[in-house]
C-alpha positions in Angstrom: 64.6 -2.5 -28.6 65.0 1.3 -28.7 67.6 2.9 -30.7 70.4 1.8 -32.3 72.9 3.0 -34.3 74.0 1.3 -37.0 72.7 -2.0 -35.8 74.5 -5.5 -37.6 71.7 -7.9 -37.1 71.3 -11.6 -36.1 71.8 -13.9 -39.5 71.4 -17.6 -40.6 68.9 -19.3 -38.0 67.4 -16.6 -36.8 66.0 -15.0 -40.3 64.6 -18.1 -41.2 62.8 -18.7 -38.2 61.3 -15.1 -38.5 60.2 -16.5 -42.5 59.1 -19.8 -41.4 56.6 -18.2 -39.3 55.4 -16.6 -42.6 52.6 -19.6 -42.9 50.6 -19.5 -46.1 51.4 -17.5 -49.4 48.4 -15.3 -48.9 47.0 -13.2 -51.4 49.5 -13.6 -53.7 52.3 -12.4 -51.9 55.6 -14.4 -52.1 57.9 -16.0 -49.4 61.7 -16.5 -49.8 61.8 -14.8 -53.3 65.5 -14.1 -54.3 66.0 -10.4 -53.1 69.1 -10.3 -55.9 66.8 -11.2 -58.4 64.2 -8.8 -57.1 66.9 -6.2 -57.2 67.8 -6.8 -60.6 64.8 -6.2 -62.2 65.2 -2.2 -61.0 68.7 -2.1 -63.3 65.8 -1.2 -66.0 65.1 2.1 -67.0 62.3 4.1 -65.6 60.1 3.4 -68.3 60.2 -0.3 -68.5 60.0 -0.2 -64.4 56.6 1.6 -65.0 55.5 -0.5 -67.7 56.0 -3.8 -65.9 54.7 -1.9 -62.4 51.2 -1.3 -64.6 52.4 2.0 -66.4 53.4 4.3 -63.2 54.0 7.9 -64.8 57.3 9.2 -63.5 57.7 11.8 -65.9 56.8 14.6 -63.7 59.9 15.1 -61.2 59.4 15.3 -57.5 61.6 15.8 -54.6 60.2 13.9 -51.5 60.8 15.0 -48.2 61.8 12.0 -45.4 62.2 12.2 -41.7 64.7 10.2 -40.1 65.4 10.0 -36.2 69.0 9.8 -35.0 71.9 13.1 -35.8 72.6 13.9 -39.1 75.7 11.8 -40.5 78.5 14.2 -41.5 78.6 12.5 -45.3 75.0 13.3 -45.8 75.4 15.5 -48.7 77.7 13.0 -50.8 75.7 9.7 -49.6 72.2 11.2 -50.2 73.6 12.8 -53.2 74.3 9.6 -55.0 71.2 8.3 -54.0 69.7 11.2 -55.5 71.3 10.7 -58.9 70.3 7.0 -59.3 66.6 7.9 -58.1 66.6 10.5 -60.8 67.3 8.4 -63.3 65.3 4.8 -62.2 62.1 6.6 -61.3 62.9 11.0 -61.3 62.5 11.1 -57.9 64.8 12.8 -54.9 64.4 12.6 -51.2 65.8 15.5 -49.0 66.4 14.2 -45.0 65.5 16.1 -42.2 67.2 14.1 -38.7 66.1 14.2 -34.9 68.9 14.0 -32.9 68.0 11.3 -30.3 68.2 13.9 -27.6 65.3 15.7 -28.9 63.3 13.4 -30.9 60.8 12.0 -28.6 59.3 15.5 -28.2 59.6 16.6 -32.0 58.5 13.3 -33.5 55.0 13.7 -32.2 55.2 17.2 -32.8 55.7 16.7 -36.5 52.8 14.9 -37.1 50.1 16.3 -34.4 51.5 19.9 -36.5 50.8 18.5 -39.8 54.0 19.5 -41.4 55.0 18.8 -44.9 57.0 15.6 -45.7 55.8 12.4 -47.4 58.0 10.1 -45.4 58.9 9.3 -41.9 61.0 6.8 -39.8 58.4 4.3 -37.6 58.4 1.5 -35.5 57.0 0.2 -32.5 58.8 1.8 -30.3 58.1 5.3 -31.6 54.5 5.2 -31.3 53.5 3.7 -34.4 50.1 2.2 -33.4 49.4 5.3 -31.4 50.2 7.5 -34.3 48.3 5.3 -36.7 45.4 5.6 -35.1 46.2 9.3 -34.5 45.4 9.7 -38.6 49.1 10.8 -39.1 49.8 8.1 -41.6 48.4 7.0 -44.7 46.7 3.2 -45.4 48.8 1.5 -47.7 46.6 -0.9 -49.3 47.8 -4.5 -51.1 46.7 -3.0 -54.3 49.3 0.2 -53.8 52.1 -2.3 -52.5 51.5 -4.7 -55.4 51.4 -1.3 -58.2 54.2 0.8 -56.5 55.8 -1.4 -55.0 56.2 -4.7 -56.7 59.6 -5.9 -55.3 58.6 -5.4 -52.2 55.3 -6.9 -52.4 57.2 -10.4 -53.3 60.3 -10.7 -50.8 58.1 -9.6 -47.6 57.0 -12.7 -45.9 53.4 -12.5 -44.7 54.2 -12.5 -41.0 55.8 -9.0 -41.2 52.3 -7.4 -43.5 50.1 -9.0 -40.4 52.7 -8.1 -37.1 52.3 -4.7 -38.9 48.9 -4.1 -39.3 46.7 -2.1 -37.3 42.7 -2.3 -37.1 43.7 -4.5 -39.6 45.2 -1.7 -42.0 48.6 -1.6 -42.9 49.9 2.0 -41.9 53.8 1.4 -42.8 56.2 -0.4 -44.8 58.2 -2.4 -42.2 61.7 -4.1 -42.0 62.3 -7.2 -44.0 65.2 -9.1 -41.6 64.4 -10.2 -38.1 66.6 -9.0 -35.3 67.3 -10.1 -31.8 65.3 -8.0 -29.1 68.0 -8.9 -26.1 69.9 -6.0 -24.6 73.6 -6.2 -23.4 76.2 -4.2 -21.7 79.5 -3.8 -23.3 82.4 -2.9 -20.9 85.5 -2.0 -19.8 87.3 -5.6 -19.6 90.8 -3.7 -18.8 88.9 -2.3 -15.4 88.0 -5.4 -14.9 90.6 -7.3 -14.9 92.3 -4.8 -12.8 90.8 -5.1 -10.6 90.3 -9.0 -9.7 86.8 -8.9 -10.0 84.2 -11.9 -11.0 82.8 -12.0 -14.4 80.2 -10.3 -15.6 77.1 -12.9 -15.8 74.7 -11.3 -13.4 73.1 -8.2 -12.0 74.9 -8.5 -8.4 78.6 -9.0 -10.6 77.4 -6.5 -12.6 76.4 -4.0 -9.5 79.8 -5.2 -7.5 82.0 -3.7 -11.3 80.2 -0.9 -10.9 80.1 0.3 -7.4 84.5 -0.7 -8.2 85.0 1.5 -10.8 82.9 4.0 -9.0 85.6 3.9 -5.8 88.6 3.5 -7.8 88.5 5.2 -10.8 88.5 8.9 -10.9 87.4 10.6 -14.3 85.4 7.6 -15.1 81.8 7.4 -15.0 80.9 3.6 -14.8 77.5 3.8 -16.5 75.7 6.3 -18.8 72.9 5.7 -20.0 71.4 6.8 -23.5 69.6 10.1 -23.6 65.9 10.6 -24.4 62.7 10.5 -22.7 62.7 6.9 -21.9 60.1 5.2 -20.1 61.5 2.6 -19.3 65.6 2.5 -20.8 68.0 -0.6 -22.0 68.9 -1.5 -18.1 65.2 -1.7 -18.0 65.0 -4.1 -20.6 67.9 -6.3 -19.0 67.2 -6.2 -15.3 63.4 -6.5 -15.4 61.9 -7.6 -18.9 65.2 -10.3 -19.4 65.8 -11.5 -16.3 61.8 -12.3 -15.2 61.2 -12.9 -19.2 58.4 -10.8 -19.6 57.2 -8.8 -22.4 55.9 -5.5 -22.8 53.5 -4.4 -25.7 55.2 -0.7 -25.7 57.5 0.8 -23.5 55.1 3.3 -23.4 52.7 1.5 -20.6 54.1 -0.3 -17.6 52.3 -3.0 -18.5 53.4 -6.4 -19.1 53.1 -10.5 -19.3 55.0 -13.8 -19.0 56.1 -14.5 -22.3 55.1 -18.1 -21.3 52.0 -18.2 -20.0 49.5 -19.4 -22.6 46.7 -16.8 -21.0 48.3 -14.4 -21.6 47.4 -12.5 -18.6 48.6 -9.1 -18.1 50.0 -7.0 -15.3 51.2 -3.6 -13.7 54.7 -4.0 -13.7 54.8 -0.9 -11.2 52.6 -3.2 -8.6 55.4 -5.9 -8.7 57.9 -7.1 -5.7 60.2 -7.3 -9.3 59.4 -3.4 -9.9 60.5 -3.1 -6.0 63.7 -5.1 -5.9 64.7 -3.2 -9.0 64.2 0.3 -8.0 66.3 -1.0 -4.7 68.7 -2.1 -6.8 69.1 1.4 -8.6 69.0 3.0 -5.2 71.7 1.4 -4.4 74.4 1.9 -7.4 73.2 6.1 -7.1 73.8 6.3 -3.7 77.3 4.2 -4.9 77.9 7.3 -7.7 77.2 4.5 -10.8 75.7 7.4 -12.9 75.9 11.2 -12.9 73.7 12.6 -11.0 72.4 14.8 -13.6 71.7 11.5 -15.2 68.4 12.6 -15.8 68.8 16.0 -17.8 71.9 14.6 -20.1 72.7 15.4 -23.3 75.7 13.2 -23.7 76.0 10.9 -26.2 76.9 7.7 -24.2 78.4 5.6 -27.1 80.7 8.6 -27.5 81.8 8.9 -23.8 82.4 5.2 -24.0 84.7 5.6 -27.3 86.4 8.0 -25.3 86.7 6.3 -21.5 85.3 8.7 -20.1 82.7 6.3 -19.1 83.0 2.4 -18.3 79.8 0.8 -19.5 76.8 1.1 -21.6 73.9 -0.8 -22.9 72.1 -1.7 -26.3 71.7 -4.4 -28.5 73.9 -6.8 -29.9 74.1 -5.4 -33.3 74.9 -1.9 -32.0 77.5 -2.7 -29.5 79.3 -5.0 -31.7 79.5 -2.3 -34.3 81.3 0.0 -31.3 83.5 -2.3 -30.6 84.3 -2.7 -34.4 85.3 0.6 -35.2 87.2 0.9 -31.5 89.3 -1.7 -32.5 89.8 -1.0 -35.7 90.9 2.8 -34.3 93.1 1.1 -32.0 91.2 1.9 -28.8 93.9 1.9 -25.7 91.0 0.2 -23.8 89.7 -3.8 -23.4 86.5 -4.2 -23.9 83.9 -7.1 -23.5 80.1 -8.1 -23.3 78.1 -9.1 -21.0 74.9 -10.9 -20.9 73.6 -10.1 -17.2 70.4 -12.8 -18.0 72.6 -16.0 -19.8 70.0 -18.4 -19.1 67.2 -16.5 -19.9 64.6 -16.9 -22.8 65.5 -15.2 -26.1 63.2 -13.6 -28.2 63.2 -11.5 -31.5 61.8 -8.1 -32.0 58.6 -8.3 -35.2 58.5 -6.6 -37.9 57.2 -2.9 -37.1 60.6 -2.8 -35.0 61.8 -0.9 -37.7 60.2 0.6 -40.8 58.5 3.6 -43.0 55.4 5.2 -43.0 54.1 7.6 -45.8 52.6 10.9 -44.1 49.1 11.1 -44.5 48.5 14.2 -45.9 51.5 13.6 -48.5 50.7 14.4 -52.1 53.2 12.0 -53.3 52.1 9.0 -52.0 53.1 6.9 -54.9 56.3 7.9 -55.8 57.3 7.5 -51.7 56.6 3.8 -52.2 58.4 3.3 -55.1 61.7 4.9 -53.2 61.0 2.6 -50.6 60.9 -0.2 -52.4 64.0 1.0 -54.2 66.0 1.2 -51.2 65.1 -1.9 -49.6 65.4 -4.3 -52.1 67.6 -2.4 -55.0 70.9 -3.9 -54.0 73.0 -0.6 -55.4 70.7 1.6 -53.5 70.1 -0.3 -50.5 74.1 -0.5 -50.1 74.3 3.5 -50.6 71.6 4.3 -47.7 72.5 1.1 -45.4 76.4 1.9 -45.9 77.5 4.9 -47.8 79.7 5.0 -50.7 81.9 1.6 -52.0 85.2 2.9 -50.7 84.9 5.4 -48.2 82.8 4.6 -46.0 82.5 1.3 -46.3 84.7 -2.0 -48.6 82.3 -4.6 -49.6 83.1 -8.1 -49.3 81.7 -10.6 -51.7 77.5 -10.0 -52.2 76.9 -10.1 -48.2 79.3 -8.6 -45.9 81.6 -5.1 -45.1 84.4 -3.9 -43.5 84.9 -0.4 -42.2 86.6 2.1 -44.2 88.5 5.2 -43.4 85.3 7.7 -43.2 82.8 4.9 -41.8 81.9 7.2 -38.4 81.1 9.9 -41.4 78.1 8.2 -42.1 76.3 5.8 -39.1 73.7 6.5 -36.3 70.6 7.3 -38.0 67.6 5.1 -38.7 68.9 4.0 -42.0 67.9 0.7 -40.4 64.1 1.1 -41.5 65.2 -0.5 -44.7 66.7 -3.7 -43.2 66.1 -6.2 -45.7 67.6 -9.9 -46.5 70.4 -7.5 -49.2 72.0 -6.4 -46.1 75.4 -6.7 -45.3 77.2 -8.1 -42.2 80.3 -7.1 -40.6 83.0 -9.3 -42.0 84.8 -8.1 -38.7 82.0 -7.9 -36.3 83.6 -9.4 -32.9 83.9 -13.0 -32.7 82.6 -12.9 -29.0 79.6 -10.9 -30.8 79.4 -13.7 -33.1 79.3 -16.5 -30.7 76.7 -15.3 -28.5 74.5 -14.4 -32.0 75.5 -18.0 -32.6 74.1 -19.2 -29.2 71.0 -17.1 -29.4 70.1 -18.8 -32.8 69.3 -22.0 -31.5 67.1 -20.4 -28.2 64.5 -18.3 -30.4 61.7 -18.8 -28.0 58.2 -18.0 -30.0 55.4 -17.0 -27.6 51.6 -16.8 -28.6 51.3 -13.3 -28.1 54.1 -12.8 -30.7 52.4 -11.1 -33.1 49.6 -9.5 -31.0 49.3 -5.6 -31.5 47.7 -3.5 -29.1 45.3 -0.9 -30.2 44.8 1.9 -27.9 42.2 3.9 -29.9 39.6 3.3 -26.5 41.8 4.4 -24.1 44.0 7.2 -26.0 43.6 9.5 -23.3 44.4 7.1 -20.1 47.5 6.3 -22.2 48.7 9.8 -22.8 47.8 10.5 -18.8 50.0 7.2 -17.7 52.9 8.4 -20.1 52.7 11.7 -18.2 52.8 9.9 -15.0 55.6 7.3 -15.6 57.8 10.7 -17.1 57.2 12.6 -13.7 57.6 9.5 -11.3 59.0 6.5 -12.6 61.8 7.5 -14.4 63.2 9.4 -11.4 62.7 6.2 -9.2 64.8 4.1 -12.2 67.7 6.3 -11.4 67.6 6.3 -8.0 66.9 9.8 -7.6 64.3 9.1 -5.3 65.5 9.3 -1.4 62.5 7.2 -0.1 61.9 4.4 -1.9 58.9 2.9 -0.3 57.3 6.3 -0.4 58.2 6.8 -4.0 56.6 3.8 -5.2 53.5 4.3 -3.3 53.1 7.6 -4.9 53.6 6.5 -8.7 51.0 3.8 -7.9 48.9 6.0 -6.6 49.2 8.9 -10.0 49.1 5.5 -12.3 46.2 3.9 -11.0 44.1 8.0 -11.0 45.6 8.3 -14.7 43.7 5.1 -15.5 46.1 2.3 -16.0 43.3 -0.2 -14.2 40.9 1.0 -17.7 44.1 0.4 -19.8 44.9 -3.2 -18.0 41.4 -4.1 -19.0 40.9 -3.2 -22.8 44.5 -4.8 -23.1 42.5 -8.1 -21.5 40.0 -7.9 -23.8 42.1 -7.9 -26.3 44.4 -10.6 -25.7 41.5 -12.9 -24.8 40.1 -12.1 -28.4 43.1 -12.5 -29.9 43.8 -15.8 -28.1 40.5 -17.3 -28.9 41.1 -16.8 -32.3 44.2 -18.0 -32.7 42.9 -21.1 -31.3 39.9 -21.5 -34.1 
């Protein structure tokens, strides 16, 4: 998954299918441990906290600087305020945020680090370049002896699984997520258009095309797809149409390289060389020439949840989680439109994203590397805490239902859209009014979990750093415009990013991957 904004995610079967693949209790660290009762032992002042945590010295105040991506929520002040306060007092600590915006942040996030700037804390996952950056030196090991010393709580509710999927070189670089999530990408949708307009449900790419290419015709004002902003190599129609509907997997977004998610060989491939890659770019020919997207599709700034609060455009795509919180909060405002989801590949494996999908790293020329685990152990497993940064203040932003789930309140778009989520943990809340159609398909996707043996591969680039910044380059240049269909000649098009991928080195890349995987393989099988 990419972004998300204030993603609900998958519950019951799923999370304990991501901590039954936990395995042994290795090295002391627990499995299933009860996050309340892990929560409760912060309620104790500072000093017993450092006592018990092996006599951590928190007298000496420090503020802690944190980097989020995602636009800063308009409530920052009062949310991050109380955090501060109960920080203060459980281990003198505060964090100041700095956020960026999801237009921007795929430029400045690498910036920050290759710069060195000074913060302690950052937001990572796989999909922001955490391997890459890793490797890069830009954050700092965490070792089991920090985790266990700093912090404890965390140490004991993380399965296993999620401390191996996050390791890289066989270093752990990040504190990751603690709550498994589905990977699938939807479209949510204009249902009132549909309807309309007589038109076939929307179970497929062609139905999906045919609403479109409608809406295009016979709506005026309306835009019938925007997509989400950002320098995305390959974006969430991406994920449906070619990764979804073939069931492949890519190890980044980053690369176009890919591999059946059930072949046990795990052979890989250059998605650009495929008749799939072909049929798709066709495909997006088509709905451009048909006016599916502006054509300054490419250079937008718009916010395409927004436009789609505001009709101003007919469909988007994202995850479950995030478009079922949009529909949420339009219904609950009393949208004048009818909206719906739609899974263009039904019958199509399902998979869930690992651990490093969301997470924090510590910045590795921080100065305050101990205090920035204790926060972050704090805020993922400290349930008063944890529902201040996940939700915002009891009241406001946010009613709580019972231990486990939320509704809305009056200032809830005060305080959502940032990557808050890098503390998902088993305390988080769900949605007492997420959409029951939401709820059904989470339901469905439950019981289809398909686990593949590369799962928990991890892909380290560190041999071919430069051939992976030069394909980047290239698929930024020349596949992206083909993925709009910006490109007049197709067949030309295509030839020519082949021909830039395969002289920035994708063949070396293709091969060290190999290597890799057939490692990794032959091990598993031991």
């Amino acid at each position: 998954m990419k972004k998300k904004n204030g993603a609900l995610l998958m519950t019951g079967v799923l999370m304990a299918s991501m901590l039954a693949g936990c395995g042994s209790n290795n090295g002391g660290n627990g499995n299933g441990a009860d996050p309340q009762a892990s929560a409760a032992a912060t309620e104790a002042p500072a000093s017993t906290q450092a006592a018990d945590s092996g006599a951590v010295d928190t007298s000496k105040a420090v503020a802690l600087k944190m980097i989020f991506v995602g636009p800063k929520p308009l409530d920052y002040d009062e949310v991050f305020g109380q955090i501060n306060t109960k920080l203060q007092e459980k281990i003198n600590t505060t964090i100041e945020g700095e956020f960026l915006d999801w237009s921007d942040w795929a430029q400045k996030y690498p910036l920050k680090l290759a710069a060195n700037e000074d913060f302690d804390l950052i937001y990572a996952a796989n999909w922001a370049g955490y391997n890459d950056q890793a490797l890069k030196g830009g954050f700092l090991e965490i070792t089991d002896d920090m985790i266990q010393k700093y912090a404890p709580m965390t140490w004991k509710a993380m399965p296993q699984v999620n401390w191996d999927q996050a390791k890289v070189q066989g270093k752990l670089y990040m504190i990751p997520q603690n709550r498994g999530e589905s990977t699938e990408k939807l479209v949510v949708y204009r249902e009132d258009l549909r309807k309309k307009y007589n038109l076939p449900e929307i179970t497929s790419p062609e139905a999906y095309a045919t609403y479109l290419k409608t809406v295009s015709e016979k709506e005026k004002g309306v835009t019938p797809f925007t997509p989400e902003t950002g320098d995305w190599k390959f974006h969430n129609l991406d994920h449906v149409l070619l990764m979804q509907q073939n069931e492949w997997n890519m190890l980044t977004f980053d690369m176009p390289v890919a591999f059946k998610m059930d072949d046990p060989a795990g052979k890989v491939f250059n998605v650009y060389e495929t008749q799939e890659f072909k049929d798709l770019v066709n495909y997006y020919k088509d709905l451009a020439d048909n006016n599916a997207w502006s054509k300054s599709a490419l250079n937008s700034k718009l916010d395409h949840q927004q436009e789609f609060r505001e009709g101003k455009t007919a469909s988007i795509t994202h995850n479950l989680g995030t478009l079922g919180a949009l529909m949420t909060d339009m219904r609950e405002k009393n949208t004048p439109y009818e909206l719906a989801l739609a899974d263009l590949t039904p019958d199509k494996k399902k998979s869930v994203a690992i651990s490093t999908q969301n997470g924090f790293a510590i910045h590795a020329t921080s100065q305050n590397a101990e205090r920035s685990l204790m926060v972050l152990d704090l805020l993922q497993n400290d349930k008063e805490l944890h529902d201040l940064v996940m939700y915002g203040v009891a009241g406001e932003h946010y009613n709580a239902v019972g231990d486990d789930k939320y509704t809305n309140a009056e200032k809830n778009a005060n305080y959502t859209g940032f990557s808050n989520w890098g503390f998902n943990s088993p305390l988080n809340r769900d949605n007492a009014t997420f959409p029951e159609e939401a709820n059904a398909l989470s339901a469905k996707w439950e019981g289809e979990v398909y686990h593949y043996p590369l799962e928990t591969f991890v892909f380290d680039n560190s041999q071919v750093k430069t051939e992976v910044a030069n394909v980047g380059n290239v698929m930024l240049r020349y596949g992206i415009p083909l993925e709009y269909g910006m490109v007049k000649d197709v067949d030309k098009g295509i030839a020519e990013l082949q021909k830039q991928v395969k002289a920035a080195g994708i063949d070396k890349i293709i091969a060290e991957i190999q290597r890799q995987i057939d490692e990794f393989l032959a091990n598993s099988a031991k």
